[in-house]
FINUGU-273554 format. One record per residue (C-alpha): residue number from 1; residue in one letter; y, z, x. Coordinates in steps of 0.25 Angstrom, whole numbers, m for minus. Each point is the difference from the previous one (the first is absolute). Layout:
<rs>
@k NUM; r A; Y Y; Z Z; X X
...
</rs>
This chain:
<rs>
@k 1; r X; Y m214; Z m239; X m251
@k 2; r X; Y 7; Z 6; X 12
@k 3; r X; Y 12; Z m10; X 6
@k 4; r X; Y 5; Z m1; X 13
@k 5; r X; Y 13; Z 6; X m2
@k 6; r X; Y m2; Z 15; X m4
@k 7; r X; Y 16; Z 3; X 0
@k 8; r X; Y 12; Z m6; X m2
@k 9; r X; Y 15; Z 6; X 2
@k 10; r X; Y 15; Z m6; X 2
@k 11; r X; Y 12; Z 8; X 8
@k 12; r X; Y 15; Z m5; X m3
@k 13; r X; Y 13; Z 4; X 9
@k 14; r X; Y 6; Z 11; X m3
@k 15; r X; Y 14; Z m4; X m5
@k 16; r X; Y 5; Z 3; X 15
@k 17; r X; Y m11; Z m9; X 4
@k 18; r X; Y m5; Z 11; X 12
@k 19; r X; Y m11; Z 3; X m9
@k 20; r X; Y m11; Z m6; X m6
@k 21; r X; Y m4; Z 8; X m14
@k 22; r X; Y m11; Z 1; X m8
@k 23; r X; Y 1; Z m13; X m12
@k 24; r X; Y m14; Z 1; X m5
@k 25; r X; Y m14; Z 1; X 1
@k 26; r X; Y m15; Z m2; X m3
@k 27; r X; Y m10; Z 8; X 6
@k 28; r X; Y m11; Z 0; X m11
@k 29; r X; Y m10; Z 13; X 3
@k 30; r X; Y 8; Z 2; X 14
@k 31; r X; Y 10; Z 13; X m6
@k 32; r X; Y 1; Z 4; X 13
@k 33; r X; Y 9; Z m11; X 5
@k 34; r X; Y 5; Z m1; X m14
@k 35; r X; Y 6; Z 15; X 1
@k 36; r X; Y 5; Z 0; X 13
@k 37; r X; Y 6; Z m15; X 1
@k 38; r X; Y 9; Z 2; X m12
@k 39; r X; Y 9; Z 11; X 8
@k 40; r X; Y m1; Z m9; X 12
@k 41; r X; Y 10; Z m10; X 7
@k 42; r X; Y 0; Z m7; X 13
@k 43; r X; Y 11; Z m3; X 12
@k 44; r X; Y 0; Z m13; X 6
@k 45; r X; Y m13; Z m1; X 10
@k 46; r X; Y m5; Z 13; X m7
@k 47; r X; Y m15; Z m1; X m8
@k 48; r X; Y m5; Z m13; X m3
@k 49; r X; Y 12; Z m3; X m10
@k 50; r X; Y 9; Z 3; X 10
@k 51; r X; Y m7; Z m9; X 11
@k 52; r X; Y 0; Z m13; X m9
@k 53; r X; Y 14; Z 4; X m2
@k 54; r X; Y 4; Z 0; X 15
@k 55; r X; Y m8; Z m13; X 4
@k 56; r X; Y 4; Z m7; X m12
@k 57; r X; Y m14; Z m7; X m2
@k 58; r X; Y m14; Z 5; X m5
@k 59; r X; Y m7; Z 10; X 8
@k 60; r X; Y m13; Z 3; X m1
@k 61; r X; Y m6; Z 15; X 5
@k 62; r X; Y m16; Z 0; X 2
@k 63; r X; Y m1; Z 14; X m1
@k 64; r X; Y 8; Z 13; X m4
@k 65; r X; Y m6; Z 10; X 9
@k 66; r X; Y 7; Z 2; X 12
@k 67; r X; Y 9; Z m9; X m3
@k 68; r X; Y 17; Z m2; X m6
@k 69; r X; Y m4; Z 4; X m13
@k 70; r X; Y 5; Z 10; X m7
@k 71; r X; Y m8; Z 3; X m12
@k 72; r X; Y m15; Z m1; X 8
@k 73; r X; Y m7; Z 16; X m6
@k 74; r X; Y 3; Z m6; X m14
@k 75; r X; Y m4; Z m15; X 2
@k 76; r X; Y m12; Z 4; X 6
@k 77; r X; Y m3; Z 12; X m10
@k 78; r X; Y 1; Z m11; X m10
@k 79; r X; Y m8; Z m11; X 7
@k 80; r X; Y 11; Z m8; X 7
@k 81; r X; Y m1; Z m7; X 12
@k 82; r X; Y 9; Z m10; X 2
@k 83; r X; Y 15; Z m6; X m4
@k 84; r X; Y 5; Z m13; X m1
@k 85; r X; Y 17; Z 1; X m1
@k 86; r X; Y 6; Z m13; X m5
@k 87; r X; Y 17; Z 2; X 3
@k 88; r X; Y 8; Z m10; X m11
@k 89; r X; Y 13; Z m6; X 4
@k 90; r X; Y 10; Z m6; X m8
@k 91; r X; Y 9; Z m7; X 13
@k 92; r X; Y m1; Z 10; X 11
@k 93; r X; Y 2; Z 11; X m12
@k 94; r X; Y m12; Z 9; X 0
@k 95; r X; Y m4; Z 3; X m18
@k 96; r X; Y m12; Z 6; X 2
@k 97; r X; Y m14; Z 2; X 8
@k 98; r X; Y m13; Z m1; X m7
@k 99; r X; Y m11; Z 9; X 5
@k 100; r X; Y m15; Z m4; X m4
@k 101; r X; Y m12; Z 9; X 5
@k 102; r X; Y m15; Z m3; X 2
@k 103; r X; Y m12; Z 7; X 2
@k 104; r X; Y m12; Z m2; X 8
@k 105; r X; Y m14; Z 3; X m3
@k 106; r X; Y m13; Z m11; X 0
@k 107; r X; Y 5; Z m7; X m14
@k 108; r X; Y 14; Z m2; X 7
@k 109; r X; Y m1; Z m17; X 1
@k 110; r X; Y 13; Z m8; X 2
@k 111; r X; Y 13; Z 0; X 7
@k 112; r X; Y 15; Z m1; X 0
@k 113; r X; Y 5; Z m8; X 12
@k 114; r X; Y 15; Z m1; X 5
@k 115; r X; Y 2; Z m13; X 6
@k 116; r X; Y 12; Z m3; X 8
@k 117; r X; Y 8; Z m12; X 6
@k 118; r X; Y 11; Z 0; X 12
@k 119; r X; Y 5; Z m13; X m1
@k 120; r X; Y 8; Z 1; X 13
@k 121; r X; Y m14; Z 3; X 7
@k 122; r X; Y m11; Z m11; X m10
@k 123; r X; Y m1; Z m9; X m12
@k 124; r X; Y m12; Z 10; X m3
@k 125; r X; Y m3; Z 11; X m9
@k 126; r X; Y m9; Z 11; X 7
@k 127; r X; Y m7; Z 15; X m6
@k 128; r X; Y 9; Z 8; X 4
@k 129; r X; Y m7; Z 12; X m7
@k 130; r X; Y m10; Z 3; X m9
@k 131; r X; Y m9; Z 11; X m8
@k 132; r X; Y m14; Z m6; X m4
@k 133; r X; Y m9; Z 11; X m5
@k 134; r X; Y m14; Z m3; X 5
@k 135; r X; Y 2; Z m15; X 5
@k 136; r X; Y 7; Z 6; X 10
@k 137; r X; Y m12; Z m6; X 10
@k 138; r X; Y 0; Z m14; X m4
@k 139; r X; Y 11; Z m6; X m8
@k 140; r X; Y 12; Z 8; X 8
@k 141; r X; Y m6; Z m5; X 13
@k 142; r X; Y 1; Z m15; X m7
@k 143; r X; Y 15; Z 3; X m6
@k 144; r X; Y 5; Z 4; X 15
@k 145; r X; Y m4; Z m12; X 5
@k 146; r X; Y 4; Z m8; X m12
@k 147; r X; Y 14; Z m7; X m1
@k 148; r X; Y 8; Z m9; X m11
@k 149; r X; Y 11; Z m8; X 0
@k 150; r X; Y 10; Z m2; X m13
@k 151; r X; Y m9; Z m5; X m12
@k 152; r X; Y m13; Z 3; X 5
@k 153; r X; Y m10; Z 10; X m3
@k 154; r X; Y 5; Z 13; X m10
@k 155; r X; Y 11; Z 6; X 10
@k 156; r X; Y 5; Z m13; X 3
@k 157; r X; Y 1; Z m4; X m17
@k 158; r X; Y 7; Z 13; X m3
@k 159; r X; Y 9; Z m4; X 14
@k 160; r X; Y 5; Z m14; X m6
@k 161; r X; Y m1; Z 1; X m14
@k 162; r X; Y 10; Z 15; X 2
@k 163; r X; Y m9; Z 3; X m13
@k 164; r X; Y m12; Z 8; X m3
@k 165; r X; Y m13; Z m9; X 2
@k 166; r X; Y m13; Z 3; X m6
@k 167; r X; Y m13; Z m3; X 4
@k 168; r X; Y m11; Z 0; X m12
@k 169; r X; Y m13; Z m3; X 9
@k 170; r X; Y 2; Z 1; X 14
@k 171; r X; Y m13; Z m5; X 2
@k 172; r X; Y 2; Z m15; X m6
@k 173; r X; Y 11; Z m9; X 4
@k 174; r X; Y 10; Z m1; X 12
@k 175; r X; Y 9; Z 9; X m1
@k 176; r X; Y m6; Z 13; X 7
@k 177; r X; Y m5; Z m3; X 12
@k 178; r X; Y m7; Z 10; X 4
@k 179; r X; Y m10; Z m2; X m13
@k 180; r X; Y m13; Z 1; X 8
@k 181; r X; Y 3; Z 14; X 6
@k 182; r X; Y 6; Z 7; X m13
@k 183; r X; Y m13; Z m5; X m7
@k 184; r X; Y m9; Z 7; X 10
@k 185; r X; Y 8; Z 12; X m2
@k 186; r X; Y 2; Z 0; X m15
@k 187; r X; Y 14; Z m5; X m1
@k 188; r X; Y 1; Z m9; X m12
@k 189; r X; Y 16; Z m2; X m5
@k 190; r X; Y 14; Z 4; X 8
@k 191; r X; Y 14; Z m2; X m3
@k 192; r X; Y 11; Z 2; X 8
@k 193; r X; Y 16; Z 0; X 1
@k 194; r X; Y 12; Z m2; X 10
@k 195; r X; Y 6; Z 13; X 4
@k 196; r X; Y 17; Z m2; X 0
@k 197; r X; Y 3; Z 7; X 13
@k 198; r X; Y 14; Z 1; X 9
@k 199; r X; Y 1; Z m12; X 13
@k 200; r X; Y m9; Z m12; X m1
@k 201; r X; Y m14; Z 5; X 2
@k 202; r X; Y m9; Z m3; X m13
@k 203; r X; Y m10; Z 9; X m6
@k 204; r X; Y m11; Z m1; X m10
@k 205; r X; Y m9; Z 11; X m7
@k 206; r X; Y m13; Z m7; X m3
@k 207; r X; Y m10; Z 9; X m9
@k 208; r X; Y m14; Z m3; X 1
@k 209; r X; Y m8; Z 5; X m11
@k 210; r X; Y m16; Z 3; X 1
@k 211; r X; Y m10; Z 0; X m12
@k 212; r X; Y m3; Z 13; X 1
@k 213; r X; Y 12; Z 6; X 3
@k 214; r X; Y 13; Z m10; X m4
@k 215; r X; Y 14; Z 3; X 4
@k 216; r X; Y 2; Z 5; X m15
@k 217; r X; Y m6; Z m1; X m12
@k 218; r X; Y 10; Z m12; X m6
@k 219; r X; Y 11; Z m7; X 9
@k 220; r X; Y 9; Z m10; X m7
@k 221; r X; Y 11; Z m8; X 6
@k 222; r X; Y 14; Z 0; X m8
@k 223; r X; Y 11; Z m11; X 2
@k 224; r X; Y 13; Z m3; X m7
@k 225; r X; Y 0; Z m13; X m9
@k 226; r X; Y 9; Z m12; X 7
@k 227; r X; Y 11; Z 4; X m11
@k 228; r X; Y m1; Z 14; X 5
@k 229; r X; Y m1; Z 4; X m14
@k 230; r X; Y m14; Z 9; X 0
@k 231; r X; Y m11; Z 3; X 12
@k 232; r X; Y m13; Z m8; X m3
@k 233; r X; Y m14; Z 4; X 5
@k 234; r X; Y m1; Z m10; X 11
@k 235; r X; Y m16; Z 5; X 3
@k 236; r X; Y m9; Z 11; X 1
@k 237; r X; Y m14; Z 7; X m1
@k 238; r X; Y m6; Z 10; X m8
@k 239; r X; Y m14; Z 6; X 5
@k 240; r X; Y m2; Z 3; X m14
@k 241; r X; Y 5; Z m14; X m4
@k 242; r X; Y 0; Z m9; X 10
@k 243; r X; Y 9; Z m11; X 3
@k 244; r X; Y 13; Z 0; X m6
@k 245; r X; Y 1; Z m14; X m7
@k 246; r X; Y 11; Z 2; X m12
@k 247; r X; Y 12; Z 0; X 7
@k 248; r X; Y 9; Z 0; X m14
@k 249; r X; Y 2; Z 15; X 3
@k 250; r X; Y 15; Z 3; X 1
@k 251; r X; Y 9; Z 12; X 1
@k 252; r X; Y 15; Z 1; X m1
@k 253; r X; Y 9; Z 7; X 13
@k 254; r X; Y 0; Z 15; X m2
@k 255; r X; Y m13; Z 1; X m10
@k 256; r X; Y m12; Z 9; X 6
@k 257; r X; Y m1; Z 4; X 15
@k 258; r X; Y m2; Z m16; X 4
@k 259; r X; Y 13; Z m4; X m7
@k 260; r X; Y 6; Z 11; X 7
@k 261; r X; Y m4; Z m3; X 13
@k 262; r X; Y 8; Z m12; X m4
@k 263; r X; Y 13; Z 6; X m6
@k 264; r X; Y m1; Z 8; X 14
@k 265; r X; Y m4; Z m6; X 11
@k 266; r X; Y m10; Z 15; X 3
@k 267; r X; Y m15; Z 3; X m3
@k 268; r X; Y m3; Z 6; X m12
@k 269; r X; Y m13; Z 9; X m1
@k 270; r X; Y m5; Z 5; X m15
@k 271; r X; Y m12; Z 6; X m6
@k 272; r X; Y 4; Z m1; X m13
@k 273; r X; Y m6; Z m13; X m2
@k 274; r X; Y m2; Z 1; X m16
@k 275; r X; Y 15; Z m3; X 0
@k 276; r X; Y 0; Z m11; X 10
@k 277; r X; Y 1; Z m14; X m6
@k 278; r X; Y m7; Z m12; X 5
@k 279; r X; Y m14; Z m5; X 0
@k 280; r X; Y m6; Z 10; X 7
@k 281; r X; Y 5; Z 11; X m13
@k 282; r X; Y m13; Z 6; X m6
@k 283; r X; Y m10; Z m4; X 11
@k 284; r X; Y m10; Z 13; X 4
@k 285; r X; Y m2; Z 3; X 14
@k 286; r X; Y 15; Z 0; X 4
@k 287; r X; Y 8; Z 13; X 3
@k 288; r X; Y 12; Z m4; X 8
@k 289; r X; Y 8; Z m10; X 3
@k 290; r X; Y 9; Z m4; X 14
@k 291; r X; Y 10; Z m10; X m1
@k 292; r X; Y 4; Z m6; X 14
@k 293; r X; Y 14; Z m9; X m1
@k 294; r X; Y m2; Z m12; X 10
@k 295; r X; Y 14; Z m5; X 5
@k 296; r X; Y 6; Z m10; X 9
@k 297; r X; Y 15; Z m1; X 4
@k 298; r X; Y 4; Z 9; X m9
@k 299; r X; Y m7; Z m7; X m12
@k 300; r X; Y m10; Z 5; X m10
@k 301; r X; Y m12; Z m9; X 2
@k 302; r X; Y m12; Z 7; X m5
@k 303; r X; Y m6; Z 11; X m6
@k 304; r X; Y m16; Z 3; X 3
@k 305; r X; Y m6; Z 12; X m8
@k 306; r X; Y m11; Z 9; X 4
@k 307; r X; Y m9; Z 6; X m9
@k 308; r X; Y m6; Z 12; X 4
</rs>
């Protein structure tokens, strides 16, 4: 089963903090962007990594050729199209930018949307960008024309709630409101989660996954206890599983790349997943692992796993 993110990488200031350096990667089959990304850093407003780092909020870039990007002969030697760069902030202190790279040929269904609110100019939540594979024709012209206030619909959740929201079946219920057209197109389950940046504006990452092609393999959602003494699986999905009902999992700051993330506050990548503890140990069909930290005011809020 292919996913909708092919690659996945993380750049951290360099101890001057006029850099952004290579922290870690997963690039799968893609060696091309393995081998040259790992002897690569970034100036503010330089590459992708660079230009989250600069406007301080996700961007999106459609298309390598042509364009800022700094690695387009071995992206696209190796199949990659497109880059999503998510900047994480601790205050107005930048920790690190994650990168995730899709691909598009006739299979590629679903999306990654960054939705944006200027509460000087709306009480609204608008698309501000977006990469949606093939339902690019029907459900992007839909999400542009599409708003939310706080609580409502999937960005609006993640916006109130500061958290991680998952959506199980964004075909039942009221919570996606856009359920008709991500039937049509094959779009069946999203999560999404708030994006701690400098100044008021408010950001969520919403990850809509398709039957054939999901956002990854298994996604689960980690929160600390109210004690603070352990991260709980909060929920999840497995396409080999399904829904993620026992929610007794635990696991203690510091052990694996998820307690890491934790202990941190920075994304973890591994693809040693035979030494990774947690319910998803010794499952088939998983070869790598992105942890992403979700933070707000300085605060450890979340941690949501990726399973490549």
């Amino acid at each position: 089963m292919n996913t909708f993110i092919k690659a996945a990488e993380f750049w951290l200031p360099s101890a001057d903090r006029s850099l952004l350096e290579y922290g870690g990667g997963l690039y799968g089959p893609s060696s091309r962007m393995a081998r040259i990304s790992r002897e690569m850093c970034f100036g503010r407003g330089e590459g992708l990594p660079g230009r989250a780092w600069d406007s301080g909020a996700p961007v999106v870039l459609h298309a390598f050729e042509g364009s800022y990007f700094k690695r387009t002969e071995a992206a696209k030697a190796d199949g990659l199209t497109c880059g999503i760069a998510l900047p994480i902030f601790l205050g107005d202190y930048l920790s690190s930018v994650v990168v995730l790279f899709c691909g598009d040929d006739e299979a590629h269904a679903g999306a990654i949307e960054v939705w944006h609110n200027d509460p000087q100019r709306s009480k609204d939540m608008v698309l501000a960008d977006g990469h949606y594979g093939r339902t690019a024709d029907t459900f992007e012209y839909i999400s542009r024309r599409t708003s939310f206030r706080v609580g409502t619909g999937l960005p609006g959740l993640a916006w109130e709630q500061r958290a991680p929201v998952f959506l199980p079946d964004l075909g039942r219920g009221a919570g996606f409101l856009r359920s008709d057209s991500a039937v049509k197109v094959g779009i069946n389950r999203g999560f999404a989660l708030p994006c701690a940046t400098p100044g008021r504006d408010q950001y969520v990452l919403a990850f809509l996954s398709a039957l054939d092609t999901p956002i990854a393999r298994r996604v689960e959602i980690w929160r600390p206890h109210a004690e603070g003494s352990a991260l709980q699986l909060q929920a999840g999905f497995c396409e080999a599983t399904g829904l993620l009902t026992d929610r007794s999992d635990t696991l203690q700051r510091g052990q694996g790349s998820i307690g890491r993330c934790w202990l941190s506050g920075l994304p973890g990548m591994s693809t040693e997943l035979a030494s990774e503890p947690g319910p998803a140990a010794g499952l088939t069909g998983l070869r790598a692992l992105a942890v992403l930290p979700v933070l707000e005011g300085g605060r450890f809020v979340a941690a949501v796993a990726l399973y490549l």
